[in-house]
C-alpha positions, 0 to 999 in steps of 0.5 A: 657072120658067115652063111654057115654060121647064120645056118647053125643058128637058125637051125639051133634056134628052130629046133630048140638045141641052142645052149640052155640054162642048165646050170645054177643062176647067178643071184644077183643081191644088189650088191652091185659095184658101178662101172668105170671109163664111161660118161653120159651125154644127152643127145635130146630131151623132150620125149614124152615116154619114149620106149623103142628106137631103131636107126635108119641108113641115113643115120637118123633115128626114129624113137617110138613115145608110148602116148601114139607118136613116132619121132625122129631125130637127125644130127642131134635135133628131135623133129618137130613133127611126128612122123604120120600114119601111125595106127591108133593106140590104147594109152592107157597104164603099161599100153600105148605105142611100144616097140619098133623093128625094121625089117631085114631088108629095110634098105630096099623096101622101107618096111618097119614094124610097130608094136602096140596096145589095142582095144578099151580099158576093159577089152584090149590085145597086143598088135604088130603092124607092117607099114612102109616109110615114106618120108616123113609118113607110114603108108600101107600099114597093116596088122600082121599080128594080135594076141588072143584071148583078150585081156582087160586093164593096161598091164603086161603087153611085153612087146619087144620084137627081134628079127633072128638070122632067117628074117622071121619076127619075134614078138614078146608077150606078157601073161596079161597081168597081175592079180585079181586080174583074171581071163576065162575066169582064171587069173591072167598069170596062168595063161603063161603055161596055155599053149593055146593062149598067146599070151605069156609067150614069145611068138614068132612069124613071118614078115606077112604074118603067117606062121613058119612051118618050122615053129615048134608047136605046128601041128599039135593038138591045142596049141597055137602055131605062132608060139616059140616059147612059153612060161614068160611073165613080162619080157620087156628085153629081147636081143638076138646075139650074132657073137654066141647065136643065141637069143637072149630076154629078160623078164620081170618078176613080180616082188623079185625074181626079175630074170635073164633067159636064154631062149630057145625054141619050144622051151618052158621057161616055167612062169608061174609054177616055178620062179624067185617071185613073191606076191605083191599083196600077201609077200609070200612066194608064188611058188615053192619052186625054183626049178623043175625037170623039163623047164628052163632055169634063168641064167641071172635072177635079180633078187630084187627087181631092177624092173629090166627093160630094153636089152642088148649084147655089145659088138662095138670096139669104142669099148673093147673090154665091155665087147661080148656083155649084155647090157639090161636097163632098169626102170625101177633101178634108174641105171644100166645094168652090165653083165660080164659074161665068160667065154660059155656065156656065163655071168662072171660079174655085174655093175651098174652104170647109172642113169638117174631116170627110169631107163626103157631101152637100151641099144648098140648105135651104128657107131659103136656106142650105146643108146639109153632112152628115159622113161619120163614125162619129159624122157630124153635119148642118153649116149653111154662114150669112153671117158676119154677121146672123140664125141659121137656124131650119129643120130 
């Protein structure tokens, strides 16, 4: 991308003047058609709840599990050795070892970045650690990030991280849970419109963790200063697209109303006062509303959730047609779910391509084919080819 254009980008994105959702949503009812020219390859089983990947510059792939291990897999075959040094993790429901992001300059310093749960059952917070790769070991880890307040029980961590044009670090962050479940004798889901709580939000910082200068709420009275975005439930999709310079994530709802936004800095996204969602107990809408003057409306609600999950736009060309859509994977659906989009970035069309298992991550490879990993006791790597001509090599 050019260097004007990365500019634009970061400026938009800073300021919070990127394209908004200003238009009606696409509904999706699940009537959704299955995607053709593709075919499913397994590249290795045996992971053991794995939910993030990053490739490295030697073409290996390092793949984090939720139980606290970080695993690599080189030429098509898993290590059979974790890779050392990682930080200790809550395992515990939604929480464990999550998301990993290398950093920008990865090729001269060899940093990575971890997301995990932290704490006890009963007392437990979001961190994101720095750490250096040294062969098959982390060494200089240090935690860079943490929410607060502290939340109890092991639902809504979030926890994507996305690095934007400028080098600064995105993090994900669910609200803390569902009902009864409660943080200053509120239920957690409120803390989403707090913006002196972490949680419920996208935060962003600086790869040491300090907080940009140009964050939107620097300064304000009350809030906290590593908050980009805010009104989130539980985004578990986070992608920055370099083709349309915006940020793309999706969340999910509660009994429905799992969304796709368009993020943009300093923005309200309106969890809970405004959503397609209904209470898991009563079944009855949490709220009345589905949109509101001053707060951002989804570009895609599912109607019924897909529990969305890792998220990507596709740039390659082993499918030329598929080039410019966002690909969302589903753990309740068990497929991937791609949304053709229009030259505005609009959704023109949806269709599934099916998995068969609880699909965590979803990302573009170094050679141009898409990466699925399986949410399963025994999850596996899946690589998404054309139907017709060469096998991959990569990972």
């Amino acid at each position: 991308m050019a260097a004007r254009s990365i500019l634009a980008m970061v400026l938009a994105l800073a300021l919070g003047t990127a394209a908004g959702g200003a238009e009606e949503p696409w509904i999706s009812d699940g009537n959704v058609g299955e995607a053709r020219g593709y075919r499913l390859e397994t590249v290795v089983s045996g992971l053991e709840h794995p939910w993030g990947m990053a490739w490295l510059p030697d073409g290996s792939l390092l793949v984090t599990e939720r139980p606290g291990r970080l695993r690599r897999v080189r030429d098509g075959v898993l290590a059979s050795a974790p890779i050392a040094g990682v930080p200790e993790v809550l395992a515990y429901k939604q929480g464990g070892l999550l998301d990993l992001a290398l950093d920008p300059a990865f090729a001269d310093n060899r940093r990575l970045y971890l997301s995990y749960a932290y704490g006890a059952p009963r007392a437990n917070r979001l961190r994101v650690a720095a750490a250096t790769l040294d062969g098959e070991r982390l060494e200089d880890l240090r935690v860079i990030l943490e929410t607060s307040p502290v939340k109890s029980d092991g639902q809504h961590f979030g926890s994507r991280l996305a690095f934007l044009p400028d080098g600064t670090l995105l993090v994900s962050v669910g609200d803390g849970g569902n009902p009864p479940l409660k943080v200053d004798g509120e239920l957690s889901r409120l803390q989403a419109q707090k913006l002196g709580s972490r949680l419920g939000k996208i935060l962003r910082v600086n790869t040491d963790g300090a907080i940009p200068a140009d964050n939107p709420f620097v300064g304000q009275a009350g809030a906290d200063p590593a908050v980009w975005s805010y009104g989130h439930r539980n985004i578990q999709g986070l992608t920055v697209d370099g083709l349309r310079e915006w940020v793309w994530a999706n969340e999910h709802g509660a009994r429905g109303g799992d969304e796709v936004n368009r993020i943009e800095g300093g923005m309200n996204y309106g969890w809970p006062l405004v959503t397609y969602s209904r209470d898991y107990v009563t079944r009855l809408p949490i709220s009345s509303e589905r949109s509101r003057p001053g707060m951002v409306d989804p570009v895609l609600v599912w109607k019924d959730s897909i529990a969305a999950s890792g998220f990507v736009v596709y740039t390659g060309e082993r499918f030329p047609e598929w080039r410019g859509d966002l690909f969302a994977g589903g753990l309740v659906a068990r497929e991937v779910r791609r949304l053709d989009l229009d030259e505005a970035g609009r959704v023109a069309g949806e269709e599934a391509i099916a998995i068969g298992a609880r699909v965590r991550d979803v990302r573009q490879g170094p050679d141009g084919l898409l990466y699925v990993l399986t949410d399963e006791d025994d999850g596996a790597l899946i690589r998404i080819l054309p139907d017709s001509g060469p096998a991959a090599g990569a990972s």
